[in-house]
N, CA, C and O atoms as a GROMACS GRO file, in nm:
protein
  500
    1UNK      N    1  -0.637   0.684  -0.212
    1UNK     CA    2  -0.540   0.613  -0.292
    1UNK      C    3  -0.613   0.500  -0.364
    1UNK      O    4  -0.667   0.410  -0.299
    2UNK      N    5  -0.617   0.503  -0.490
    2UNK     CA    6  -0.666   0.386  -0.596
    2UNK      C    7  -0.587   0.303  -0.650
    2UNK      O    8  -0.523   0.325  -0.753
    3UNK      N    9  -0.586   0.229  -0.603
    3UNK     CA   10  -0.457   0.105  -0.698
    3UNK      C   11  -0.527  -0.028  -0.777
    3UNK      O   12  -0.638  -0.071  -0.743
    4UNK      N   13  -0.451  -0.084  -0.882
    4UNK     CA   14  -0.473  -0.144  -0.941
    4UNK      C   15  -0.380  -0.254  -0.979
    4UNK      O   16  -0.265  -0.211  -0.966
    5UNK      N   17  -0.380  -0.353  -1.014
    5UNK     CA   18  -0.288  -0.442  -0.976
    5UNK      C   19  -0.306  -0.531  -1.111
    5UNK      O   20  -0.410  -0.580  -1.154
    6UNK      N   21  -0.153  -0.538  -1.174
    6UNK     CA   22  -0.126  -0.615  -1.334
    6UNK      C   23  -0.041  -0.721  -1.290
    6UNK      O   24   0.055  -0.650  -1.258
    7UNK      N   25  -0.019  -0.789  -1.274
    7UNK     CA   26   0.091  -0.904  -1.255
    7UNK      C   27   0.091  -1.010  -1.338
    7UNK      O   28  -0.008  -1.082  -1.337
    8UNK      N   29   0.186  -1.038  -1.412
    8UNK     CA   30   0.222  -1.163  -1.459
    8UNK      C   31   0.203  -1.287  -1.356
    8UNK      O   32   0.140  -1.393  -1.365
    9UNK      N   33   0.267  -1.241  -1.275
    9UNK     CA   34   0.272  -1.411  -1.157
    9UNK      C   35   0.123  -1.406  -1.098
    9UNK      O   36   0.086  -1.316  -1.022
   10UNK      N   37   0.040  -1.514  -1.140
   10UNK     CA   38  -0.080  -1.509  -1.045
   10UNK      C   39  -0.081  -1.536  -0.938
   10UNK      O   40  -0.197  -1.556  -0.901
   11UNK      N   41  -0.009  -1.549  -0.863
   11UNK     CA   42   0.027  -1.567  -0.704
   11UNK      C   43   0.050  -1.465  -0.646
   11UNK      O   44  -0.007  -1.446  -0.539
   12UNK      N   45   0.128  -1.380  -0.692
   12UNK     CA   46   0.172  -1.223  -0.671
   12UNK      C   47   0.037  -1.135  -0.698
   12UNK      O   48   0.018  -1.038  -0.626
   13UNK      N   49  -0.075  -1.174  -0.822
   13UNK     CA   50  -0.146  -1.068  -0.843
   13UNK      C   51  -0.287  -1.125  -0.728
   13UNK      O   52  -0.378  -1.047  -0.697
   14UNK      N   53  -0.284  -1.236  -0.690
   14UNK     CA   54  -0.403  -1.279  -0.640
   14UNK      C   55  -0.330  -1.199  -0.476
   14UNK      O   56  -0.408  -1.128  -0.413
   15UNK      N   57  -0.234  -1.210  -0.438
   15UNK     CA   58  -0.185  -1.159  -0.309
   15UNK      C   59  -0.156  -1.063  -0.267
   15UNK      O   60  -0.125  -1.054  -0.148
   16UNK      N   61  -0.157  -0.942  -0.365
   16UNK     CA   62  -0.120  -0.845  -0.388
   16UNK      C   63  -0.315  -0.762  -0.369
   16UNK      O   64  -0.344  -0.664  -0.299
   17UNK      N   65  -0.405  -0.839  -0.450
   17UNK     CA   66  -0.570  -0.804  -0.420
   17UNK      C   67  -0.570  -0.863  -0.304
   17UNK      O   68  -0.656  -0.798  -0.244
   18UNK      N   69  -0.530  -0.947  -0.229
   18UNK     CA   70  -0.626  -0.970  -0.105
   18UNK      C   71  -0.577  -0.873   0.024
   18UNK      O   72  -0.651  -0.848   0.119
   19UNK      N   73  -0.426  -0.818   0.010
   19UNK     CA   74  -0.375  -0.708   0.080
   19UNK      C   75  -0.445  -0.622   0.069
   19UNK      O   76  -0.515  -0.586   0.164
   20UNK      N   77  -0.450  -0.536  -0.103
   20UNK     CA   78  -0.508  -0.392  -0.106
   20UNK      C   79  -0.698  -0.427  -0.128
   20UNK      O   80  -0.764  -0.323  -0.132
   21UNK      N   81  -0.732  -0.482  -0.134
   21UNK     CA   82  -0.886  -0.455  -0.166
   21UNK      C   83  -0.976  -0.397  -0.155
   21UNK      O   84  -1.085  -0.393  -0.213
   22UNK      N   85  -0.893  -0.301  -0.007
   22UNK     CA   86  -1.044  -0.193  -0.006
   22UNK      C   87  -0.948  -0.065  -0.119
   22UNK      O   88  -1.009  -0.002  -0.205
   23UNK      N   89  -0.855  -0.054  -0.104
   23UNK     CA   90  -0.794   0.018  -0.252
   23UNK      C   91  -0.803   0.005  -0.428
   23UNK      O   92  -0.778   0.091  -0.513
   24UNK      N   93  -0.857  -0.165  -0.447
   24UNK     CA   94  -0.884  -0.177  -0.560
   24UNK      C   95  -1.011  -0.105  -0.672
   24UNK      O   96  -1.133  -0.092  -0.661
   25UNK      N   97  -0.918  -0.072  -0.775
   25UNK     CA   98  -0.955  -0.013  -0.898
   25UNK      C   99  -0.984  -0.040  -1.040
   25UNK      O  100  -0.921  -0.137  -1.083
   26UNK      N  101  -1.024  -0.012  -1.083
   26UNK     CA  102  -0.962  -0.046  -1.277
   26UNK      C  103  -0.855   0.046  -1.309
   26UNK      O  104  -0.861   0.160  -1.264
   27UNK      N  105  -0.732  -0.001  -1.403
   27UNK     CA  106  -0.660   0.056  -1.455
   27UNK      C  107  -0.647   0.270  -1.547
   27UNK      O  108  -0.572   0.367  -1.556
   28UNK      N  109  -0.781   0.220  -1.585
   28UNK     CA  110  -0.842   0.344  -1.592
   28UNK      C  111  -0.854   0.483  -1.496
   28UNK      O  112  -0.833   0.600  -1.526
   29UNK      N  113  -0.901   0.417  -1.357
   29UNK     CA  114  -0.917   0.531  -1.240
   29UNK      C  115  -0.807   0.504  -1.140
   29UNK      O  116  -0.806   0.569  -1.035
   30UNK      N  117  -0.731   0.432  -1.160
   30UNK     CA  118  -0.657   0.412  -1.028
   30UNK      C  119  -0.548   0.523  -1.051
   30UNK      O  120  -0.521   0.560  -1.166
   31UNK      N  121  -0.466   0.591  -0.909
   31UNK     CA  122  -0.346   0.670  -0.884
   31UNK      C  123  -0.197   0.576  -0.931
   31UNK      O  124  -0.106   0.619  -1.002
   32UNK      N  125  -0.207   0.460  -0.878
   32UNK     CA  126  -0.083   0.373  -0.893
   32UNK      C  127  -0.122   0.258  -0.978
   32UNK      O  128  -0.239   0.221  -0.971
   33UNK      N  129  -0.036   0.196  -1.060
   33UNK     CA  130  -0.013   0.021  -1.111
   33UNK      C  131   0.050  -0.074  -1.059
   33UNK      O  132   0.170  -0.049  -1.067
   34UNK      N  133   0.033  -0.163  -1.013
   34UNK     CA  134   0.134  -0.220  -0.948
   34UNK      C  135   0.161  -0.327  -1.051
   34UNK      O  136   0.076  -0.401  -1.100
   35UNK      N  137   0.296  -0.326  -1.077
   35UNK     CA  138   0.350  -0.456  -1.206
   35UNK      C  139   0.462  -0.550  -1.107
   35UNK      O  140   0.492  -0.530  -0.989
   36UNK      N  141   0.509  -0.649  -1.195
   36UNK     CA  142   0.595  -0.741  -1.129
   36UNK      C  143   0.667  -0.709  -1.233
   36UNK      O  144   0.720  -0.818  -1.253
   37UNK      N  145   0.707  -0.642  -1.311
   37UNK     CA  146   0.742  -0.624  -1.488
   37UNK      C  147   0.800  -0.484  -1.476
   37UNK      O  148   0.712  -0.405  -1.445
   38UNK      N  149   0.923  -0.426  -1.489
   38UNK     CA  150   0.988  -0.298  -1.514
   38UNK      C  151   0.920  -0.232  -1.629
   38UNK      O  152   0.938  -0.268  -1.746
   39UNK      N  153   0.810  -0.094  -1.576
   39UNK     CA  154   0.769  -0.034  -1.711
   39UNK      C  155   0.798   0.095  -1.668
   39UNK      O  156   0.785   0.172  -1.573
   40UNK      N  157   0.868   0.079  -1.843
   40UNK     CA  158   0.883   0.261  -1.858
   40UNK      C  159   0.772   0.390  -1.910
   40UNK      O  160   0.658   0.390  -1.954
   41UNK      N  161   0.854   0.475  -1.884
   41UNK     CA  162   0.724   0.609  -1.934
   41UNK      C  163   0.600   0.597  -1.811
   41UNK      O  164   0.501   0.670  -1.799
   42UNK      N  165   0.616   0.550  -1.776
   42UNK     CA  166   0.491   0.549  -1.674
   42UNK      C  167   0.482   0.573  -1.524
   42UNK      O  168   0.469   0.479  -1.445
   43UNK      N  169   0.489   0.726  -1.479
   43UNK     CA  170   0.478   0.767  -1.379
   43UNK      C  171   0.411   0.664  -1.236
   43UNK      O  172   0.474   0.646  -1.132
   44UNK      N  173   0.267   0.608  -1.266
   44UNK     CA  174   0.176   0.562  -1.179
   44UNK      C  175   0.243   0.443  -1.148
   44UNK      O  176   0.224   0.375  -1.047
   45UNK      N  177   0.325   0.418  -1.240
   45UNK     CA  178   0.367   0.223  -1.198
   45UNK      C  179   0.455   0.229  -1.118
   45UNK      O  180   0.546   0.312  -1.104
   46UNK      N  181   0.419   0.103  -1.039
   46UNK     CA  182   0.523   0.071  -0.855
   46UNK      C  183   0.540  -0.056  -0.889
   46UNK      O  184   0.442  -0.128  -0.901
   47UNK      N  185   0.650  -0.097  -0.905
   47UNK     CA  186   0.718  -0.250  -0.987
   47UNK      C  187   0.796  -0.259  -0.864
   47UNK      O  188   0.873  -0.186  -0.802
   48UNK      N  189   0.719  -0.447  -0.848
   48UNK     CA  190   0.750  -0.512  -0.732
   48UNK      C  191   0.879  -0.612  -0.807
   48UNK      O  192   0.855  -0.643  -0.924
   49UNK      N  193   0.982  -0.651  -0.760
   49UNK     CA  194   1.031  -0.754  -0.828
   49UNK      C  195   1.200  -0.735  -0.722
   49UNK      O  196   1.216  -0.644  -0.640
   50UNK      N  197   1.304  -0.843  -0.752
   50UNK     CA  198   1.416  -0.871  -0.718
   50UNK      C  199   1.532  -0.768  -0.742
   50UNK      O  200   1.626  -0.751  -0.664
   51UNK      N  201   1.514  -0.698  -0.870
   51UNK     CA  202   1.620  -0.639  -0.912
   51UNK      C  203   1.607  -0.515  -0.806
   51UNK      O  204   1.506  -0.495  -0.738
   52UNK      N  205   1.788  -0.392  -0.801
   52UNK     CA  206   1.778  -0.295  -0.727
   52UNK      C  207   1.644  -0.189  -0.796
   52UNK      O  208   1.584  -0.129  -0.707
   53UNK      N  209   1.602  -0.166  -0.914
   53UNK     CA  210   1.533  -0.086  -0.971
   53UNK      C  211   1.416  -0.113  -0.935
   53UNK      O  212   1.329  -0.051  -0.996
   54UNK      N  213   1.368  -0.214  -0.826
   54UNK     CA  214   1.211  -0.224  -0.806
   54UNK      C  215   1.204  -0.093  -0.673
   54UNK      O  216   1.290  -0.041  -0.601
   55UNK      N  217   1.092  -0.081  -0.684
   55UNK     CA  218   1.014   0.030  -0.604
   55UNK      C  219   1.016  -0.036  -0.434
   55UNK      O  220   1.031   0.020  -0.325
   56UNK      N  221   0.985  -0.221  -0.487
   56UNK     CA  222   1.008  -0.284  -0.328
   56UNK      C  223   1.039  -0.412  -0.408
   56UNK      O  224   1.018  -0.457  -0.520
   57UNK      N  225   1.125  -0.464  -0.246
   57UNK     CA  226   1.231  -0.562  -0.356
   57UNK      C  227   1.132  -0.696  -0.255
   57UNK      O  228   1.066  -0.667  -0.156
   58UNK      N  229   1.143  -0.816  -0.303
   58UNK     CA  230   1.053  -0.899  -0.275
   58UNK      C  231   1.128  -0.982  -0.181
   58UNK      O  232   1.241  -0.960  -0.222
   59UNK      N  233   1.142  -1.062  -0.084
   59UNK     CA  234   0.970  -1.096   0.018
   59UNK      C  235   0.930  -0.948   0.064
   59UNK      O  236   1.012  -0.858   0.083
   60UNK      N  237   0.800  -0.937   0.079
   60UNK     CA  238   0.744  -0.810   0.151
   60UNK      C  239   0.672  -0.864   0.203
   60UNK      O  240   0.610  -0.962   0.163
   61UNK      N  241   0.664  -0.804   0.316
   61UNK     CA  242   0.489  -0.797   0.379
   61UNK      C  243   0.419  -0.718   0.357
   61UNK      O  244   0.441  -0.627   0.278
   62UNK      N  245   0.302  -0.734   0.431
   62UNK     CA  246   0.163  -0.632   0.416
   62UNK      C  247   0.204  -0.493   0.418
   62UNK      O  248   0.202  -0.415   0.323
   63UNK      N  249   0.257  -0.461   0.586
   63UNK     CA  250   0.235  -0.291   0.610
   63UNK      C  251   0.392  -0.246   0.493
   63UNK      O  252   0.406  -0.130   0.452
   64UNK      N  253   0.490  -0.355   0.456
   64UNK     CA  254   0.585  -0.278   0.388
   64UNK      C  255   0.504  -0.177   0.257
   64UNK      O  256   0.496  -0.056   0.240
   65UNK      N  257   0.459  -0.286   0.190
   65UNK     CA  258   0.364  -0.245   0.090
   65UNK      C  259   0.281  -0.135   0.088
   65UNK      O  260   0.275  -0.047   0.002
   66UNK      N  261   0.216  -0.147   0.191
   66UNK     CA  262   0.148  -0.061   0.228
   66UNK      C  263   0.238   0.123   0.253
   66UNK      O  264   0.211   0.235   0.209
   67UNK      N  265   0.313   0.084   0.316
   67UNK     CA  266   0.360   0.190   0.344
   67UNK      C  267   0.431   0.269   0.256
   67UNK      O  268   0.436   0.391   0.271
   68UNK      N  269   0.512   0.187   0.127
   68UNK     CA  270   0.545   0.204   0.039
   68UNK      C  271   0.471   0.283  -0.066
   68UNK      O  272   0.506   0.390  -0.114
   69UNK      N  273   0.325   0.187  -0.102
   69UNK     CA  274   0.242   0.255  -0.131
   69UNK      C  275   0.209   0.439  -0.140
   69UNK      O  276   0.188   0.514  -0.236
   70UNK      N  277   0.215   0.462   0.008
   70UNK     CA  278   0.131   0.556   0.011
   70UNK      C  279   0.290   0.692   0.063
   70UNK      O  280   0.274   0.804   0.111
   71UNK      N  281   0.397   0.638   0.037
   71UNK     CA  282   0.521   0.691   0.034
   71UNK      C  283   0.505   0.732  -0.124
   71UNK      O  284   0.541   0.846  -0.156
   72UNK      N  285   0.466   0.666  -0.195
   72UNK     CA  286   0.449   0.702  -0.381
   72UNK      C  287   0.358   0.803  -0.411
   72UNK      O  288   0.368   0.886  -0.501
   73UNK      N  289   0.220   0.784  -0.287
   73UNK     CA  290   0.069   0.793  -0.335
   73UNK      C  291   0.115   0.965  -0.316
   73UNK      O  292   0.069   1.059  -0.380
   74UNK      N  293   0.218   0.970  -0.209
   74UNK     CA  294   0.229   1.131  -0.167
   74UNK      C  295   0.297   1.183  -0.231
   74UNK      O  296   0.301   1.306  -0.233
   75UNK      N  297   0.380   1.101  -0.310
   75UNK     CA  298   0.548   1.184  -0.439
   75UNK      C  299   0.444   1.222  -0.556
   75UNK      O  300   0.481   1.311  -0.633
   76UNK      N  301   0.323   1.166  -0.576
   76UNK     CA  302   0.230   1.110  -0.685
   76UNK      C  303   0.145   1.273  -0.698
   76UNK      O  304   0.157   1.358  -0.785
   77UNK      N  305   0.077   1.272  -0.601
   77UNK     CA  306  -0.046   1.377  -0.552
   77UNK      C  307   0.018   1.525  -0.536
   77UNK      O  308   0.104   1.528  -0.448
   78UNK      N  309  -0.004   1.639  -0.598
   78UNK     CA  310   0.070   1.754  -0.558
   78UNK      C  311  -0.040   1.785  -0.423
   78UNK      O  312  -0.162   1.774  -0.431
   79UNK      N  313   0.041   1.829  -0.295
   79UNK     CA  314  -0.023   1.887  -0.168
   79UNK      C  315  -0.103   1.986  -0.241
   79UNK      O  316  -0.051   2.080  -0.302
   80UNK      N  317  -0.265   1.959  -0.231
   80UNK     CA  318  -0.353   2.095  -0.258
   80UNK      C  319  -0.347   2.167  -0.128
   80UNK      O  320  -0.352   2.290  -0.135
   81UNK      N  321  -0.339   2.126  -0.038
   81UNK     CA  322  -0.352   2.237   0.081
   81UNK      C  323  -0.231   2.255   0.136
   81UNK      O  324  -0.182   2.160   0.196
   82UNK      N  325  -0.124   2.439   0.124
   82UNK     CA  326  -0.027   2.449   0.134
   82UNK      C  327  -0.023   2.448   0.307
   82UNK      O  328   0.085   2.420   0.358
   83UNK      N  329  -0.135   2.476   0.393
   83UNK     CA  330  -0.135   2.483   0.509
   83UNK      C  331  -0.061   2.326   0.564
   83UNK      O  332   0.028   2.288   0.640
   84UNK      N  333  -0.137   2.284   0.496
   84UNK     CA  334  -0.099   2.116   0.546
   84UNK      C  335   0.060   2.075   0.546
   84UNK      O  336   0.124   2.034   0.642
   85UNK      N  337   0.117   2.102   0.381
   85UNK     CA  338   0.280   2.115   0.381
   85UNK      C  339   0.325   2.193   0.455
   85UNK      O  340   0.437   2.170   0.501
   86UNK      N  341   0.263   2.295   0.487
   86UNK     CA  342   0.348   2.363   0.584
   86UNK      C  343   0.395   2.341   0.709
   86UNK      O  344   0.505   2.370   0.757
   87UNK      N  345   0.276   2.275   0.769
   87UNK     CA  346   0.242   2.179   0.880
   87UNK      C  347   0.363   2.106   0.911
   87UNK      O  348   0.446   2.127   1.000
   88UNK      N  349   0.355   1.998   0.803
   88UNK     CA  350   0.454   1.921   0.775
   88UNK      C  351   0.615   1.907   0.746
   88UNK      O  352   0.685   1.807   0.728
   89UNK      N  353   0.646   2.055   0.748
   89UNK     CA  354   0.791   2.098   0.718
   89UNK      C  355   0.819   2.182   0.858
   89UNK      O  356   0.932   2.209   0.899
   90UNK      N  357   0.705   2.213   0.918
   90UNK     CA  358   0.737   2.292   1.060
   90UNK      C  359   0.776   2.133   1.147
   90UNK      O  360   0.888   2.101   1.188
   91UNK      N  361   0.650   2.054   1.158
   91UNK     CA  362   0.686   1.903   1.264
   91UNK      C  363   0.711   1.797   1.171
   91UNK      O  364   0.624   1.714   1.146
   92UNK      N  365   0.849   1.792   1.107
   92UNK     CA  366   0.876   1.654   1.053
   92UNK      C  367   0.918   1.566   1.137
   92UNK      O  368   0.974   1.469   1.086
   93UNK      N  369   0.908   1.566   1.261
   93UNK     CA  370   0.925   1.441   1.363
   93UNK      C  371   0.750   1.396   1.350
   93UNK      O  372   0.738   1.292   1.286
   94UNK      N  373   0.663   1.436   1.382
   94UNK     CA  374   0.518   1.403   1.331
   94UNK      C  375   0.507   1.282   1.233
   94UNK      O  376   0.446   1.176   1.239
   95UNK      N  377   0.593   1.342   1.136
   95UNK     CA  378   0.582   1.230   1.040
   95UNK      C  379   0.596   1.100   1.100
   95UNK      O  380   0.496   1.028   1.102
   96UNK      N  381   0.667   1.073   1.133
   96UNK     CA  382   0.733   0.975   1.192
   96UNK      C  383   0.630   0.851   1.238
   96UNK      O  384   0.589   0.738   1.210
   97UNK      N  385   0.620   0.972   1.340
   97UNK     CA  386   0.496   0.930   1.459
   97UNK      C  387   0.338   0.882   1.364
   97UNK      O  388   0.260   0.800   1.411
   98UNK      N  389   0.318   0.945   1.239
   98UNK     CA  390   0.188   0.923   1.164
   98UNK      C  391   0.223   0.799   1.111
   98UNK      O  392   0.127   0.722   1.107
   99UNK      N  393   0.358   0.741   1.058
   99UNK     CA  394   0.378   0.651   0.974
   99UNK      C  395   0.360   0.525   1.065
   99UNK      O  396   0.305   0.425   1.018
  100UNK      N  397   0.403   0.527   1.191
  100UNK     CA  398   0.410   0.443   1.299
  100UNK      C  399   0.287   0.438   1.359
  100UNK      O  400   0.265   0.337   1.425
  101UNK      N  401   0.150   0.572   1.348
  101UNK     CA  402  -0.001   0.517   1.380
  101UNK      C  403   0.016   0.430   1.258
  101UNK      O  404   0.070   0.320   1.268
  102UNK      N  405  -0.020   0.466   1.168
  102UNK     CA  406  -0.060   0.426   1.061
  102UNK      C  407  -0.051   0.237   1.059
  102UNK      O  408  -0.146   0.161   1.042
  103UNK      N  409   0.103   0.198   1.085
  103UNK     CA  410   0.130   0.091   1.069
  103UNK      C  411   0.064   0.014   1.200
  103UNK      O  412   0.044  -0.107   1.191
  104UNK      N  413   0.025   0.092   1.335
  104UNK     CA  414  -0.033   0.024   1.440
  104UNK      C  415  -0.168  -0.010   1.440
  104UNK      O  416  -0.227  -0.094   1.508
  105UNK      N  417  -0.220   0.085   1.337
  105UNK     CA  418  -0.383   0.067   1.295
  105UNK      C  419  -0.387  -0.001   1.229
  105UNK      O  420  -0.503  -0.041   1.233
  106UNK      N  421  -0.315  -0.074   1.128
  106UNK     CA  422  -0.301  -0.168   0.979
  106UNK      C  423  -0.301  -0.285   1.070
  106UNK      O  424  -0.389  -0.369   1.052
  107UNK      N  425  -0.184  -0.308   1.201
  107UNK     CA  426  -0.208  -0.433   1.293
  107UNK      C  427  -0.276  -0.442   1.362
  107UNK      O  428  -0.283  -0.555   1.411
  108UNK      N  429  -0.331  -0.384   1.392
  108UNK     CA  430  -0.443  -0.373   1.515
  108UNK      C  431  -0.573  -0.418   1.427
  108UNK      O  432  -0.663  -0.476   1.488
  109UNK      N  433  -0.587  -0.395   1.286
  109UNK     CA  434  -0.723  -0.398   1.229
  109UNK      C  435  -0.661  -0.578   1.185
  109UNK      O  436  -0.731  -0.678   1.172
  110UNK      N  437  -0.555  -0.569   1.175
  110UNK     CA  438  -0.533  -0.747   1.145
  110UNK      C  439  -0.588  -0.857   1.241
  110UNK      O  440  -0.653  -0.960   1.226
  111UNK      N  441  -0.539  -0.798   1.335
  111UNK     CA  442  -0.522  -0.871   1.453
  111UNK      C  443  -0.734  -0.865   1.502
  111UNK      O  444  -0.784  -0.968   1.546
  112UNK      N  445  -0.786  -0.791   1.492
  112UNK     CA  446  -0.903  -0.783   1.530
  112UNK      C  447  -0.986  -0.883   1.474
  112UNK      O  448  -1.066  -0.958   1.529
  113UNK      N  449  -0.949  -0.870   1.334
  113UNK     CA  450  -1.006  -0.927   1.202
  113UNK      C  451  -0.948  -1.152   1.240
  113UNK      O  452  -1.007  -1.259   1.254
  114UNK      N  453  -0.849  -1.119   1.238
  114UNK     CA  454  -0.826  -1.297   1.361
  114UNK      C  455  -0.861  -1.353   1.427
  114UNK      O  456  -0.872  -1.476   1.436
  115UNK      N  457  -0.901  -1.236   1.517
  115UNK     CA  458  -0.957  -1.293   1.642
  115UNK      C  459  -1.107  -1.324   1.628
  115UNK      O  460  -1.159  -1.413   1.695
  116UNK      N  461  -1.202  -1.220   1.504
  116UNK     CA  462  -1.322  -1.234   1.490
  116UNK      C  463  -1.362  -1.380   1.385
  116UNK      O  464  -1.470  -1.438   1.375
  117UNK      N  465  -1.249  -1.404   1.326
  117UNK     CA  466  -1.276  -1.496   1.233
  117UNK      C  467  -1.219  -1.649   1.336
  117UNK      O  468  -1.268  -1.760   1.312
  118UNK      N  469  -1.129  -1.633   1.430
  118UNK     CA  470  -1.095  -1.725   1.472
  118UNK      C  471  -1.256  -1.775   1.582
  118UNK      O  472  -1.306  -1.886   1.565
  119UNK      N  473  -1.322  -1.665   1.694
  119UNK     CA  474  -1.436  -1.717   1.725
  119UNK      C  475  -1.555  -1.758   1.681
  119UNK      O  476  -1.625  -1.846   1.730
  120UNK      N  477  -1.583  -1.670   1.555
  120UNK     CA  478  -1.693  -1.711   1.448
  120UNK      C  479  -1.656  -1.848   1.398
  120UNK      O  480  -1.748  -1.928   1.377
  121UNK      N  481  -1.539  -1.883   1.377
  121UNK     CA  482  -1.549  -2.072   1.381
  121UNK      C  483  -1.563  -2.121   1.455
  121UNK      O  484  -1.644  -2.212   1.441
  122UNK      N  485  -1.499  -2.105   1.592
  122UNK     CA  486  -1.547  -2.207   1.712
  122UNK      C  487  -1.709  -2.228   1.758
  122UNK      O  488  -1.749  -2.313   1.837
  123UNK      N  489  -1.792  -2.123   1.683
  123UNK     CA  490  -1.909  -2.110   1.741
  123UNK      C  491  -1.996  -2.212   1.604
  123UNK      O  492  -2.091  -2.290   1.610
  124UNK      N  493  -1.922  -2.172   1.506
  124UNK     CA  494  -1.996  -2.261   1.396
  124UNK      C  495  -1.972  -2.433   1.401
  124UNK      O  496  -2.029  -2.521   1.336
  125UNK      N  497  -1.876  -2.441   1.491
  125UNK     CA  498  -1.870  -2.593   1.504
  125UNK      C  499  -2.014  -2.649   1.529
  125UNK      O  500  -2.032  -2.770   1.542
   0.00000   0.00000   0.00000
């Protein structure tokens, strides 16, 4: 998944890169856009904003986004491997269960990433 990120609000676009960054792209190669701005004609764009017509309606957090994300990245991508859909229409409780690793690995890599930055200061004192 390649995303790329347009925002008017620089608070939104600076927060929006420090979430996705190992996903960041140029506009050019990326799968998705992410706007704060309702645009039409444009399949790839995921418009964050207040109104019911946003893709995700704002405050969000990380894994919402995230998950959201890659809820698009899959409407986005046609399944090349029919084995795999198939997979997936035999155990749709699976799903479930993948969306819920998914979101435990997103915290678990947070939470790691805290704890390493929280002792790497105490040691630099």
């Amino acid at each position: 998944m390649k995303i790329s990120v347009e925002c008017k609000s620089p608070l939104l676009q600076k927060s929006l890169e420090l979430f996705l960054d190992k996903y960041l792209t140029t506009s050019s190669r990326c799968d998705i856009i992410i706007r704060d701005e309702a645009c039409l004609n444009d399949k790839r764009c995921f418009f964050i904003g207040t109104d019911e017509s946003a893709d995700l309606l704002k405050p969000f957090s990380k894994s919402q986004l995230i998950l959201a994300l890659e809820r698009r990245y899959e409407k986005l991508s046609p399944h090349k491997d029919k084995k795999k859909s198939s997979i997936k229409i035999v155990e749709s409780e699976s799903l479930d269960f993948s969306i819920l690793e998914k979101r435990i690995d997103s915290l678990t890599q947070e939470y790691q990433s805290n704890i390493l930055r929280a002792v790497k200061a105490f040691y630099e004192k």
